[in-house]
C-alpha atoms as an extended CHARMM CRD file, in Angstrom:
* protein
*
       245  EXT
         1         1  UNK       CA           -100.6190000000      231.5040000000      -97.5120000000  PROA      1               0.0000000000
         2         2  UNK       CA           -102.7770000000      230.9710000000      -94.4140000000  PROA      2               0.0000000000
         3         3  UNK       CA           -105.4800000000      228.2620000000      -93.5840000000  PROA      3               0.0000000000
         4         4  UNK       CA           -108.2630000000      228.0840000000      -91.8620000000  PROA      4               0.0000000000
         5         5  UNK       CA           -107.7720000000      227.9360000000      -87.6040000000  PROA      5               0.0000000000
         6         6  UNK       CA           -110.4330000000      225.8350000000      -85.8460000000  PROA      6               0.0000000000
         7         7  UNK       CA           -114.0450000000      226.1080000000      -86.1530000000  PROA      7               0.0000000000
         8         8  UNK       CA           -113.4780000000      230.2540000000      -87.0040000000  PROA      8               0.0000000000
         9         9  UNK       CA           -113.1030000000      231.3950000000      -89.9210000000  PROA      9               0.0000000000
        10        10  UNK       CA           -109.7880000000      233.0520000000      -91.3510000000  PROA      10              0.0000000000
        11        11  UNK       CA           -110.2620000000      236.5150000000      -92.4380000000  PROA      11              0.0000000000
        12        12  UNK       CA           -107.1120000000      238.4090000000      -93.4140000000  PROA      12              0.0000000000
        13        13  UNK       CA           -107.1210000000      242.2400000000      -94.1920000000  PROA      13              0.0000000000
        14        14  UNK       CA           -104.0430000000      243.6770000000      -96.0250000000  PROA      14              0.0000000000
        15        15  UNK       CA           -104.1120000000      247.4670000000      -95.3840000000  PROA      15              0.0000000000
        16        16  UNK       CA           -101.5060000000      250.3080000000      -95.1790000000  PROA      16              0.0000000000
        17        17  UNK       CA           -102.4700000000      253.6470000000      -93.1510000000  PROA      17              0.0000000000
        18        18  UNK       CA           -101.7690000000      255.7390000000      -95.8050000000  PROA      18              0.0000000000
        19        19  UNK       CA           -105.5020000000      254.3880000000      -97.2080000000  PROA      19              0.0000000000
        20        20  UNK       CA           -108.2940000000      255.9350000000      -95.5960000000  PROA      20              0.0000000000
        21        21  UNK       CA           -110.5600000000      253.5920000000      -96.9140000000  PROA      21              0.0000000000
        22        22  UNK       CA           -108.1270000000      250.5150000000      -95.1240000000  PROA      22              0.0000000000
        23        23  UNK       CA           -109.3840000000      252.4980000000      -91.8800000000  PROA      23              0.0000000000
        24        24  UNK       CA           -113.1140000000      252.2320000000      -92.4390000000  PROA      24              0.0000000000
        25        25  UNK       CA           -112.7370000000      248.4680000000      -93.0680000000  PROA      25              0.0000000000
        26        26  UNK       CA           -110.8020000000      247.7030000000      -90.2000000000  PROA      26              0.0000000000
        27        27  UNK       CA           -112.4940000000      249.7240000000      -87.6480000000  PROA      27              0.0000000000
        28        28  UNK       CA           -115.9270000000      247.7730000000      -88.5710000000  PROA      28              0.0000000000
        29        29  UNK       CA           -113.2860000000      244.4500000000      -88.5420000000  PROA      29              0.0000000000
        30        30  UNK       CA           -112.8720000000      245.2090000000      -85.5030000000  PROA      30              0.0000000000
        31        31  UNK       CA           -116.3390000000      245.5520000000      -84.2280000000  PROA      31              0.0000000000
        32        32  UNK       CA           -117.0430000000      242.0780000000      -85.8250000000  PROA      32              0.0000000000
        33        33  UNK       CA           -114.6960000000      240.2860000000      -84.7930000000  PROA      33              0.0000000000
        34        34  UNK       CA           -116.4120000000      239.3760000000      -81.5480000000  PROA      34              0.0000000000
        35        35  UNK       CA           -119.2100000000      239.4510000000      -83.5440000000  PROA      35              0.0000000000
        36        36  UNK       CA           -118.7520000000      237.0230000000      -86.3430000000  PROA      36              0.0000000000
        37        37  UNK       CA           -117.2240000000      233.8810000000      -86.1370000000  PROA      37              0.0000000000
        38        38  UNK       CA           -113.8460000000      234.7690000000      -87.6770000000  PROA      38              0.0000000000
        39        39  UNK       CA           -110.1420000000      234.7350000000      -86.5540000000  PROA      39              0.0000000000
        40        40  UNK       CA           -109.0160000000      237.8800000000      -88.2150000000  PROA      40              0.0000000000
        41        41  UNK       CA           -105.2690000000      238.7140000000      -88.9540000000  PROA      41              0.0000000000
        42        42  UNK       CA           -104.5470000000      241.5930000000      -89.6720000000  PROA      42              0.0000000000
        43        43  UNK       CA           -101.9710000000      242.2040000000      -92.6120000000  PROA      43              0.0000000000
        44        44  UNK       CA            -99.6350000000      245.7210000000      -92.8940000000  PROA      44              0.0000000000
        45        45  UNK       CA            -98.4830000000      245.4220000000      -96.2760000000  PROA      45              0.0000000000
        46        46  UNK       CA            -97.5200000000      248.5850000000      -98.9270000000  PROA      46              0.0000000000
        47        47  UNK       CA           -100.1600000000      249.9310000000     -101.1170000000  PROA      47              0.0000000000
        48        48  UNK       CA            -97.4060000000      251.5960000000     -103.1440000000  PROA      48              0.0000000000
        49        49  UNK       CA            -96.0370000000      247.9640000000     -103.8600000000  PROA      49              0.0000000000
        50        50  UNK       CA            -99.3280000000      246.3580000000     -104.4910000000  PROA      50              0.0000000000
        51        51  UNK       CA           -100.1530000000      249.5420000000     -107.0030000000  PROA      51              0.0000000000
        52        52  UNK       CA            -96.8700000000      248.9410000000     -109.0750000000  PROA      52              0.0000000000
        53        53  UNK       CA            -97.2150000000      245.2810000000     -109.1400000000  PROA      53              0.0000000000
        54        54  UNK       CA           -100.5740000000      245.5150000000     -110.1860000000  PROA      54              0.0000000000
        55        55  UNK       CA            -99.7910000000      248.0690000000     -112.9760000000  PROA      55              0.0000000000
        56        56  UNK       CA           -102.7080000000      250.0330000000     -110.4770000000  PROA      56              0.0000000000
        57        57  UNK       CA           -102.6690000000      253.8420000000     -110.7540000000  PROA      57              0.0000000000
        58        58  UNK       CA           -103.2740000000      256.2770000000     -107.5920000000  PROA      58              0.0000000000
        59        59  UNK       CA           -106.5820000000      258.0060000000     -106.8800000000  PROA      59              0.0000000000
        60        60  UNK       CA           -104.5060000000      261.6300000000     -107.2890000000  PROA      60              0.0000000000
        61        61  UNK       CA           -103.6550000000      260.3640000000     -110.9030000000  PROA      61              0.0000000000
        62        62  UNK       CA           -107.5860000000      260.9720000000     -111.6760000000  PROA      62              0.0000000000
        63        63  UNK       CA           -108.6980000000      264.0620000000     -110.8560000000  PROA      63              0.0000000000
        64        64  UNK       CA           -112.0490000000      263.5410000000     -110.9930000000  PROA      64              0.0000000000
        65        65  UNK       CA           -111.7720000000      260.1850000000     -108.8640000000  PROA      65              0.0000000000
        66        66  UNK       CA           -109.5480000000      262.1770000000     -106.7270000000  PROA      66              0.0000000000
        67        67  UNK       CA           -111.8990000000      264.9490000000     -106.2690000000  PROA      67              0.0000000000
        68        68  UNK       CA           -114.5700000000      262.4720000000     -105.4040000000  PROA      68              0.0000000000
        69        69  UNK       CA           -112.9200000000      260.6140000000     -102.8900000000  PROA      69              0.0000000000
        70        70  UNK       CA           -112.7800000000      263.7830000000     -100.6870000000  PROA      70              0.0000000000
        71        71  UNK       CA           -116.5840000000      264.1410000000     -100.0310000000  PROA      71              0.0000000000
        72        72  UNK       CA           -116.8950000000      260.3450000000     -100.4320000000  PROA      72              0.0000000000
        73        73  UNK       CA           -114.3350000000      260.1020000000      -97.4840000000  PROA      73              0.0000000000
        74        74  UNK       CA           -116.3500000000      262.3840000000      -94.6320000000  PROA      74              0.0000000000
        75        75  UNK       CA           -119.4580000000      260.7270000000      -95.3970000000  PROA      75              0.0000000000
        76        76  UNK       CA           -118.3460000000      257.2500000000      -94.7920000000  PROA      76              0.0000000000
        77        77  UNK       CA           -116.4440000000      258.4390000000      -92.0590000000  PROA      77              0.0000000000
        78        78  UNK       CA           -119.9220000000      260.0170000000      -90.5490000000  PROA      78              0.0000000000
        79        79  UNK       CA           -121.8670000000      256.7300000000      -91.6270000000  PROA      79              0.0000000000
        80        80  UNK       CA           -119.5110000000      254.6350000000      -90.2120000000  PROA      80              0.0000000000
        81        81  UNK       CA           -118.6000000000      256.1100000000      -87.0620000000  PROA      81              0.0000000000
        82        82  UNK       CA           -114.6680000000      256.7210000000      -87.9820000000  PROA      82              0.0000000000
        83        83  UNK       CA           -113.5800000000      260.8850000000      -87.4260000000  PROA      83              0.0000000000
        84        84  UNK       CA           -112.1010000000      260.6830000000      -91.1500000000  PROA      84              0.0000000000
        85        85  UNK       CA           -110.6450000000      264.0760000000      -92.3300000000  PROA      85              0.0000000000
        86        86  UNK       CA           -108.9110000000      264.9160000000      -95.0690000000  PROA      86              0.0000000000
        87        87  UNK       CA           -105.3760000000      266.0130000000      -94.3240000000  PROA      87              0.0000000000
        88        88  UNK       CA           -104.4040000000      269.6330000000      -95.1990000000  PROA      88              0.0000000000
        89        89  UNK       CA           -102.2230000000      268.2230000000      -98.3030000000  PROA      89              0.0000000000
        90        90  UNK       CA           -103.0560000000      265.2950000000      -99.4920000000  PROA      90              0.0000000000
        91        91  UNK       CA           -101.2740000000      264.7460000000     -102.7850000000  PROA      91              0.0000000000
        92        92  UNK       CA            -98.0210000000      265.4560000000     -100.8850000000  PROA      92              0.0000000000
        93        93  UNK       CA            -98.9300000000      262.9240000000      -98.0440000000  PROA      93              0.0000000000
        94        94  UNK       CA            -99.9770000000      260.2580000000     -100.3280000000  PROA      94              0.0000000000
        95        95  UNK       CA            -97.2620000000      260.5750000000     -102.3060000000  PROA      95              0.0000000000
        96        96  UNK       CA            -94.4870000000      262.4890000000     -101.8060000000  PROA      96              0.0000000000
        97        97  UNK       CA            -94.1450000000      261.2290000000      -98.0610000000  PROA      97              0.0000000000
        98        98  UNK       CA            -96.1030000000      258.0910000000      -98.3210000000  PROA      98              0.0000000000
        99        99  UNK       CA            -96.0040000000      255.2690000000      -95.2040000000  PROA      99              0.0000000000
       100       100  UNK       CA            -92.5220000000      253.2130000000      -95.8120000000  PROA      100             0.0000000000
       101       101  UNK       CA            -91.3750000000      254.0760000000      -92.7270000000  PROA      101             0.0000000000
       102       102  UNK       CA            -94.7760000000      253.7870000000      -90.8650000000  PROA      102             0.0000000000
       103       103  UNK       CA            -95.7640000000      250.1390000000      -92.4930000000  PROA      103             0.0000000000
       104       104  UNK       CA            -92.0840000000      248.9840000000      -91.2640000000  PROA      104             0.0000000000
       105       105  UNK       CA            -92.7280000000      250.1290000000      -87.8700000000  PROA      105             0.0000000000
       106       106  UNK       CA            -96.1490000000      248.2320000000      -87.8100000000  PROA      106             0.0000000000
       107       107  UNK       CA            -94.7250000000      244.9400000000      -89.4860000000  PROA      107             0.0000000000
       108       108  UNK       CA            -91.7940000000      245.4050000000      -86.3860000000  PROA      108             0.0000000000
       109       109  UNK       CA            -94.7000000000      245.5410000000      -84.0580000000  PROA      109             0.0000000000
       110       110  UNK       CA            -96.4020000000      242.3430000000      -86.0880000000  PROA      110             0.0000000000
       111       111  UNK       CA            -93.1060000000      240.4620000000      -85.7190000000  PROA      111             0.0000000000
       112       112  UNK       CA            -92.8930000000      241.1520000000      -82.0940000000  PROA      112             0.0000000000
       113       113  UNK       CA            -96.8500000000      240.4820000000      -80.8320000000  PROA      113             0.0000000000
       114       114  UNK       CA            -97.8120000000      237.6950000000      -79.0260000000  PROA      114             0.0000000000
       115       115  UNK       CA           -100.9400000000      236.2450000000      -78.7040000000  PROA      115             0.0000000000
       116       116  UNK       CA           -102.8180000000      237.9010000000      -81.5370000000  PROA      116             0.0000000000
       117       117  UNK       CA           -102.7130000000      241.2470000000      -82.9650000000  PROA      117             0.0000000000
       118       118  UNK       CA           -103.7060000000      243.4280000000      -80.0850000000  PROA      118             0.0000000000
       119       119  UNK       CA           -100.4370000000      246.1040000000      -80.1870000000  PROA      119             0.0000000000
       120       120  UNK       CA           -100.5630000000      245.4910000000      -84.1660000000  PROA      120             0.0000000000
       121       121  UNK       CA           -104.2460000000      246.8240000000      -83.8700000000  PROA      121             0.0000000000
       122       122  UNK       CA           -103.3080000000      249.8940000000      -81.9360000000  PROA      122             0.0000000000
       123       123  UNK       CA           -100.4090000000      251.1920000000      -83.7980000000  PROA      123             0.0000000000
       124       124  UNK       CA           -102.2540000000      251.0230000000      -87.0380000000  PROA      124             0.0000000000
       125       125  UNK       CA           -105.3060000000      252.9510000000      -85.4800000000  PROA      125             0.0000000000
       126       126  UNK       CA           -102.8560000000      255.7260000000      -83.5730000000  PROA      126             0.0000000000
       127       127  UNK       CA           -100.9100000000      256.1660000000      -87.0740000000  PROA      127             0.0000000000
       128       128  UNK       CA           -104.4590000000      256.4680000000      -89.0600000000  PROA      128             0.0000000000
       129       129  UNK       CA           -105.2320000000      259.1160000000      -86.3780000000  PROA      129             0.0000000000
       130       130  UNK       CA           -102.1150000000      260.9650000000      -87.2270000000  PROA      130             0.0000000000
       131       131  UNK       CA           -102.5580000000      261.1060000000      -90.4080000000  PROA      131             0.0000000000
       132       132  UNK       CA           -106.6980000000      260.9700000000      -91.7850000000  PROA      132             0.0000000000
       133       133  UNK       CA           -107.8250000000      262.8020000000      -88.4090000000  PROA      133             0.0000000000
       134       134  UNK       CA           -105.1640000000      264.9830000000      -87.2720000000  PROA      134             0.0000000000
       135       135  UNK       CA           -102.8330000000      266.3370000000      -90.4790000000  PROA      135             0.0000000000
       136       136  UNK       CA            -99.9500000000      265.2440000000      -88.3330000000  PROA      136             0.0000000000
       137       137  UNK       CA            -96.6080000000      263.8290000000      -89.8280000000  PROA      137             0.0000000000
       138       138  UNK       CA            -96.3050000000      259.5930000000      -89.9050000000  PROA      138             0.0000000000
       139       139  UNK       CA            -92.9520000000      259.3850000000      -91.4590000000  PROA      139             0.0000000000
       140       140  UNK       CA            -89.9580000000      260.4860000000      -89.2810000000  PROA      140             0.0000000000
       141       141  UNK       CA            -88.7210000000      258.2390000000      -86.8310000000  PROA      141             0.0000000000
       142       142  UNK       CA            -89.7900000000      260.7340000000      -84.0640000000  PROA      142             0.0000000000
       143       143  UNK       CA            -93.5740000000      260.7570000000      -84.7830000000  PROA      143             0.0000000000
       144       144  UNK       CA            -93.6580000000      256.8660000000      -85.0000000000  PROA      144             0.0000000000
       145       145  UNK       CA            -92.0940000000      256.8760000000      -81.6660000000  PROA      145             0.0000000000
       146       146  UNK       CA            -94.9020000000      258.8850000000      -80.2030000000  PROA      146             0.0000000000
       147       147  UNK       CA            -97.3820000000      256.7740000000      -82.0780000000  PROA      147             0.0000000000
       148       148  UNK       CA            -96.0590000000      253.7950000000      -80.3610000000  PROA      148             0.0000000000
       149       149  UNK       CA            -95.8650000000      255.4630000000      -76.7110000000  PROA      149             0.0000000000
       150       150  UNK       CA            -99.6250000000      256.7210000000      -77.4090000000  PROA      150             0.0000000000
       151       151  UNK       CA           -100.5460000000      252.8550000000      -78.1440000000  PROA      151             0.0000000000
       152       152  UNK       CA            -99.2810000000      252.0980000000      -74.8780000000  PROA      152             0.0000000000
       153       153  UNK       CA            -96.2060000000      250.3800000000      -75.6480000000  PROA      153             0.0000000000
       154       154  UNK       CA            -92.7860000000      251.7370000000      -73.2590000000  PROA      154             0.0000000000
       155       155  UNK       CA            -90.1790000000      253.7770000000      -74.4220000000  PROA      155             0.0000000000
       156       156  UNK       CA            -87.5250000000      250.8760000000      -74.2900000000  PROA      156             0.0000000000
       157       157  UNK       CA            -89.7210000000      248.8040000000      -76.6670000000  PROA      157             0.0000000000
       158       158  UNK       CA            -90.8470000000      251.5880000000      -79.0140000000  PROA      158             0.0000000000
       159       159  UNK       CA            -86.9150000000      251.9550000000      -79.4950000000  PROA      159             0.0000000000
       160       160  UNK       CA            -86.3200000000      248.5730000000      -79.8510000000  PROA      160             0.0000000000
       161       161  UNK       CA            -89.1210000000      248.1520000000      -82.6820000000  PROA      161             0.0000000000
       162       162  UNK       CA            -87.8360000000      251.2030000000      -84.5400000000  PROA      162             0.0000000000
       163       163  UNK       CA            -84.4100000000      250.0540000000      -84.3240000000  PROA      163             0.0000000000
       164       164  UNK       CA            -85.9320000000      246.7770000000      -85.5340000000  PROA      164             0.0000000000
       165       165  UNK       CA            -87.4840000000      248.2480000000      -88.0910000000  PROA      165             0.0000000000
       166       166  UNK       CA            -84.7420000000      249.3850000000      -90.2920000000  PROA      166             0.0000000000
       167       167  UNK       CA            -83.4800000000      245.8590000000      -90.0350000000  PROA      167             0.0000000000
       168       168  UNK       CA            -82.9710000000      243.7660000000      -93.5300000000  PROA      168             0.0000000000
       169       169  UNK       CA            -85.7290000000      241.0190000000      -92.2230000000  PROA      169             0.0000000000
       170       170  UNK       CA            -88.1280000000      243.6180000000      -91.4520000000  PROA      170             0.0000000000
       171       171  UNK       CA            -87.9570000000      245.3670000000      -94.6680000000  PROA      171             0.0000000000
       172       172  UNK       CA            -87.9930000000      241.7500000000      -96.6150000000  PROA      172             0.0000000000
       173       173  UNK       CA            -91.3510000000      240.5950000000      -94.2330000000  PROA      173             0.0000000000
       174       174  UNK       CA            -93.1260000000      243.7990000000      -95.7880000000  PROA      174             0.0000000000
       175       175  UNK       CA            -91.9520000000      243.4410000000      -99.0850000000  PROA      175             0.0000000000
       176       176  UNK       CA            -93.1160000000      239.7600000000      -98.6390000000  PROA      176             0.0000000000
       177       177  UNK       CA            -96.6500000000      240.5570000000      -97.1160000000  PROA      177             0.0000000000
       178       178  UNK       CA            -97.1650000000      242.8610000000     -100.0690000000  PROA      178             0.0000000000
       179       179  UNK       CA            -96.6160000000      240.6120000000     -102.5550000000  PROA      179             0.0000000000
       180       180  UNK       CA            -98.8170000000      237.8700000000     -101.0540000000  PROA      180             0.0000000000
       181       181  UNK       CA           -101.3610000000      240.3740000000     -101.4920000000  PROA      181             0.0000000000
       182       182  UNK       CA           -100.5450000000      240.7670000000     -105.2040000000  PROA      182             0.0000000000
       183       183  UNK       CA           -100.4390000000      236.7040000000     -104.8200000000  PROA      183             0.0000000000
       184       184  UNK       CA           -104.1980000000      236.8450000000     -103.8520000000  PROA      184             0.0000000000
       185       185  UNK       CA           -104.9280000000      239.1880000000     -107.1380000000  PROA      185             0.0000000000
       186       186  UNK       CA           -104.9580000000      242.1980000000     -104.9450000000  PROA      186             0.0000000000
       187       187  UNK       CA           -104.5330000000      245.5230000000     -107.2050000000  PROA      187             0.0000000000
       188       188  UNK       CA           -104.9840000000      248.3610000000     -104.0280000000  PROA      188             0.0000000000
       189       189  UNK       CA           -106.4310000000      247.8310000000     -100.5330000000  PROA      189             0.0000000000
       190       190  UNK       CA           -108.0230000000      247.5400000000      -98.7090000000  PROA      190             0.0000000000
       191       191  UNK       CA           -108.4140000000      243.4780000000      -99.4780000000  PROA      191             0.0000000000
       192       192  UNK       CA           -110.0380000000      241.2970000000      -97.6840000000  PROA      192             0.0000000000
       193       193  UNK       CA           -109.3600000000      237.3170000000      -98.1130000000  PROA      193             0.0000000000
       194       194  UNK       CA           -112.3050000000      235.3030000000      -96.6140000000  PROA      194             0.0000000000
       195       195  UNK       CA           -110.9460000000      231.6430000000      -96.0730000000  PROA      195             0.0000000000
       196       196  UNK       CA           -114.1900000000      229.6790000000      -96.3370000000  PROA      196             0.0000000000
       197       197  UNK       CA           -114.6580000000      225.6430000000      -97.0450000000  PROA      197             0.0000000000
       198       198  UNK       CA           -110.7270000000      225.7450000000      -98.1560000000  PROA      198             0.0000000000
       199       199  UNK       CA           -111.1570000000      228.5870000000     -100.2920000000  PROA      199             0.0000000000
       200       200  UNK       CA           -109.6330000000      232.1420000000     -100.8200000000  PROA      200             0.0000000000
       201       201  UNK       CA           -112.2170000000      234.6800000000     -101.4030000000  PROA      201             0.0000000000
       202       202  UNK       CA           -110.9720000000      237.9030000000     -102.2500000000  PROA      202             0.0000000000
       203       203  UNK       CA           -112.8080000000      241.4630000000     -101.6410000000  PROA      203             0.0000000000
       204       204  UNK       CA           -111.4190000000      244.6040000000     -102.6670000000  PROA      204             0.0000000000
       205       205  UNK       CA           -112.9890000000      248.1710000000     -100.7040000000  PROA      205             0.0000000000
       206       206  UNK       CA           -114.7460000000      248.7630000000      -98.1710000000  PROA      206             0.0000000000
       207       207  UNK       CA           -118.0170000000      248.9770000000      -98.6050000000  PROA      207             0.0000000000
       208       208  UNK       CA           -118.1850000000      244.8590000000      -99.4230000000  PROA      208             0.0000000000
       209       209  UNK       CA           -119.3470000000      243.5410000000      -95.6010000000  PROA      209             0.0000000000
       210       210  UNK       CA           -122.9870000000      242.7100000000      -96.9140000000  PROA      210             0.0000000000
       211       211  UNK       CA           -121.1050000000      240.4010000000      -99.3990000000  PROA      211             0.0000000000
       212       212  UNK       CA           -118.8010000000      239.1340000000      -97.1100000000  PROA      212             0.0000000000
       213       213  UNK       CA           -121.1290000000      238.2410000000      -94.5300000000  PROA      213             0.0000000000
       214       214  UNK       CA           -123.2960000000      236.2050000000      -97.0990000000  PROA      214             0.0000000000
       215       215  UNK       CA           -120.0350000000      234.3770000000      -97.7840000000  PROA      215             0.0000000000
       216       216  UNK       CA           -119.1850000000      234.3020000000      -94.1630000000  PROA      216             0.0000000000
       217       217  UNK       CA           -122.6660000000      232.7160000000      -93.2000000000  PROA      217             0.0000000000
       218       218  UNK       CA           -123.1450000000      235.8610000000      -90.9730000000  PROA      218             0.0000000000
       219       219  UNK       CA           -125.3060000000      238.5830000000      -90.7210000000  PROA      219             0.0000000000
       220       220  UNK       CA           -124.3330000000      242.0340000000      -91.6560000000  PROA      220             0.0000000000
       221       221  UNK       CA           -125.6970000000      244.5710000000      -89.1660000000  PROA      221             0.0000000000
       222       222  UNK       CA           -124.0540000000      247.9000000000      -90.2460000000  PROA      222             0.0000000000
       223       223  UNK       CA           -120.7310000000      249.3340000000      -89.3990000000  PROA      223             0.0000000000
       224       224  UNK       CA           -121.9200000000      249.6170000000      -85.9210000000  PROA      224             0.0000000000
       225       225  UNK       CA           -122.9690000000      246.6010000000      -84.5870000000  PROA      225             0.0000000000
       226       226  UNK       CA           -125.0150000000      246.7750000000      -81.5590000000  PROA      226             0.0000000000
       227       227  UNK       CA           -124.1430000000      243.2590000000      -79.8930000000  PROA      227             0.0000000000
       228       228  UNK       CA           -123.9810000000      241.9650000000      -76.4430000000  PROA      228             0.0000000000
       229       229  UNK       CA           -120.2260000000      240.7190000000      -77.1060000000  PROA      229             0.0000000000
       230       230  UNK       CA           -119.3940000000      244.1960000000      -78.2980000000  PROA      230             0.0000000000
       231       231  UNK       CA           -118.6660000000      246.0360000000      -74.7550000000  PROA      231             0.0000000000
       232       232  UNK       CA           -118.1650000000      249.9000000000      -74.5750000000  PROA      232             0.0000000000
       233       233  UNK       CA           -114.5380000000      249.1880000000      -73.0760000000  PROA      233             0.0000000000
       234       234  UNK       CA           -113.7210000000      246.7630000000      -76.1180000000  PROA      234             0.0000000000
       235       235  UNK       CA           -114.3380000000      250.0740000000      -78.0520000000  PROA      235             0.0000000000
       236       236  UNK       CA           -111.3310000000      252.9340000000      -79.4260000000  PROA      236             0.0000000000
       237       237  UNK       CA           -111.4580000000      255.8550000000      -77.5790000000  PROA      237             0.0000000000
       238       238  UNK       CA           -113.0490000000      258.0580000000      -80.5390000000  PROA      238             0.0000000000
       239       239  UNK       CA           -116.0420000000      255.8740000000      -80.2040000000  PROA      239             0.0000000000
       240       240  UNK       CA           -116.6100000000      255.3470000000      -76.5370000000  PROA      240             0.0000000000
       241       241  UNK       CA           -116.6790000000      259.3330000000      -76.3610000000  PROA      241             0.0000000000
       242       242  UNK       CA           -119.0030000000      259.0800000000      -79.3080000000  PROA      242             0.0000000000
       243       243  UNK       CA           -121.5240000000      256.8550000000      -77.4620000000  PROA      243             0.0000000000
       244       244  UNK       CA           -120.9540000000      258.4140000000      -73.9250000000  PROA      244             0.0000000000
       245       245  UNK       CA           -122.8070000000      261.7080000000      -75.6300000000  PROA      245             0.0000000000
């Protein structure tokens, strides 16, 4: 497991795109981390993995939870500035297609980055706008190819990283991320470990930032922090149009 790096703080988020609720949390990550003084790492790991190992069940399970969590999902999305929609099946994108083959393609793109987790950040949002904005498929090979050339990376090295990401060591690096999560006493994501004064504090969800910032020894200032070190280009595209209007 990690430690802390420098005079930041480490905060790591374990999340899989096929959780909407992993978006919300690392969209406002994202915001802070220019904000707050953390070094955040982001984490793909496999919600179905953490589930099982955690003897977890999923939201479809529960119908009522399930039933919930599609109104609870656009309003977040509205309140927290993320264009959240609920994909035209859901119970056979959660499950019965799930994100294997997506979560290897991001860990190939983890494996590969250099110099922090810039490509890492924009293949996970370009997959969560696939599949929690646009209904479109996130598991054939094809659609993770054009989620790669949409994130800016070239057609020779969005082959390379799928080719990569069929590959024994990839598999094993997800399988291993996951279970660190489970390690941490994760039981579904998204979780959040705040290193602070040598120890792991672990939040589940993501509606925990006024918690985490009293941790932290930062100040929480809503999913949309307006902050000089925040700058309009620093923002995803969905938000810069939202701010241009």
């Amino acid at each position: 497991m990690m430690s802390s790096y420098g005079k930041l703080k480490l905060v790591e988020l374990f999340y899989d795109v096929i959780s909407p609720y992993s978006w919300l949390a690392f969209e406002v990550f994202c915001r802070y981390r220019n904000v707050w003084n953390i070094n955040l790492k982001l984490r793909p790991a496999l919600l179905g993995g953490v589930y099982k190992g955690a003897g977890n069940r999923s939201p479809d399970e529960v119908p009522r939870k399930f039933h919930y969590m599609a109104a609870d999902l656009l309003r977040l999305g509205s309140y927290a500035g993320v264009p959240l929609r609920v994909p035209a099946q859901p119970v056979n994108v959660l499950m019965a297609k799930g994100s294997l083959e997506a979560m290897r393609f991001v860990t190939a793109v983890a494996e590969k980055e250099t110099g922090g987790d810039a490509q890492v950040e924009k293949v996970s949002r370009e997959l969560w706008m696939r599949i929690w904005s646009n209904s479109q498929d996130i598991t054939q090979l094809s659609s993770l190819a054009e989620v790669g050339l949409n994130a800016g990376l070239s057609d020779k090295k969005v082959q390379e990283l799928l080719e990569m990401s069929q590959s024994k060591a990839i598999k094993d690096k997800l399988w291993t991320t996951t279970q660190e999560a489970l390690d941490y006493g994760g039981f579904g994501f998204p979780l959040t470990v705040c290193h602070v004064n040598g120890e792991a504090k672990i939040f589940f969800g993501s509606d925990r930032f006024e918690l985490m910032a009293h941790c932290l020894g930062e100040k929480w200032m809503g999913p949309q922090p307006v902050h000089p070190s925040v700058t309009l280009s620093q923002q995803p595209a969905f938000m810069r149009a939202a701010m241009a209007h």
